[in-house]
N, C-alpha and C positions, 0 to 999 in steps of 0.2 A: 465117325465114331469118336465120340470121348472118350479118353483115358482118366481113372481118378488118380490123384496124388493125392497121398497119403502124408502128414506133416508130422513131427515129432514136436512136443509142446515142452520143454527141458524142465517146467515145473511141475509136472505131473511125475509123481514117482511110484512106487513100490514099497513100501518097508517090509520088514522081515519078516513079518506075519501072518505077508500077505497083501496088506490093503493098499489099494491106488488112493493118493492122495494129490491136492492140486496147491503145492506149496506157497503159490500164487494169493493165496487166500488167507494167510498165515501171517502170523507178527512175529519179527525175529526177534528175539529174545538177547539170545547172545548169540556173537561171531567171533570166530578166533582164525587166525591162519600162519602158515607160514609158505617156506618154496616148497614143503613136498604135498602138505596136505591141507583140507579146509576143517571146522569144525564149528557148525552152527544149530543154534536149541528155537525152534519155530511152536509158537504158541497156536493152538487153532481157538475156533471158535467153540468147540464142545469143551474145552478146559482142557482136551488133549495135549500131550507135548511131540515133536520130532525131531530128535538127535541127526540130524544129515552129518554124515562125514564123507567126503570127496577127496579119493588120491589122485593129482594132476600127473603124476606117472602110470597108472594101470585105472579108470574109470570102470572097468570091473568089478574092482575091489568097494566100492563106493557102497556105503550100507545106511539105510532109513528105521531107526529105530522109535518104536513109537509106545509113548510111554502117560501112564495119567498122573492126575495129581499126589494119589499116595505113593506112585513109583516114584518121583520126582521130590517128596518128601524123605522116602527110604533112602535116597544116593547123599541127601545135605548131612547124613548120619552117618554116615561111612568112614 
């Protein structure tokens, strides 16, 4: 009898809307960091954008915000 193993792929994510995405496929845009947390803006290939922010203390807290090009326009006016 085989057993499957099952793999976790760490570029596949969730954003908050909902949708699995495969980060992997993605152009990062911009990267920011420090010791507590990550802060990176991934371009895909529909013109979409992905806000990933990553807490190296609590990976729970880690949020995929997914945003387009007029969302992405509206923040450079803020």
């Amino acid at each position: 009898m085989y057993s499957t193993i099952m793999t976790v792929n760490s570029d596949i994510i969730t954003t908050t809307c909902g949708r699995a995405l495969d980060l992997s496929r993605t152009e990062l845009v911009i990267e920011r960091s420090n010791s507590l947390f990550s802060y990176n803006i991934h371009k895909m290939d529909t013109g979409e954008y992905v806000i990933a922010e990553k807490f190296y203390a609590n990976p729970f807290n880690n949020r995929y915000i997914l945003l387009n090009d007029e969302q992405i326009e509206m923040l450079k006016h803020l």
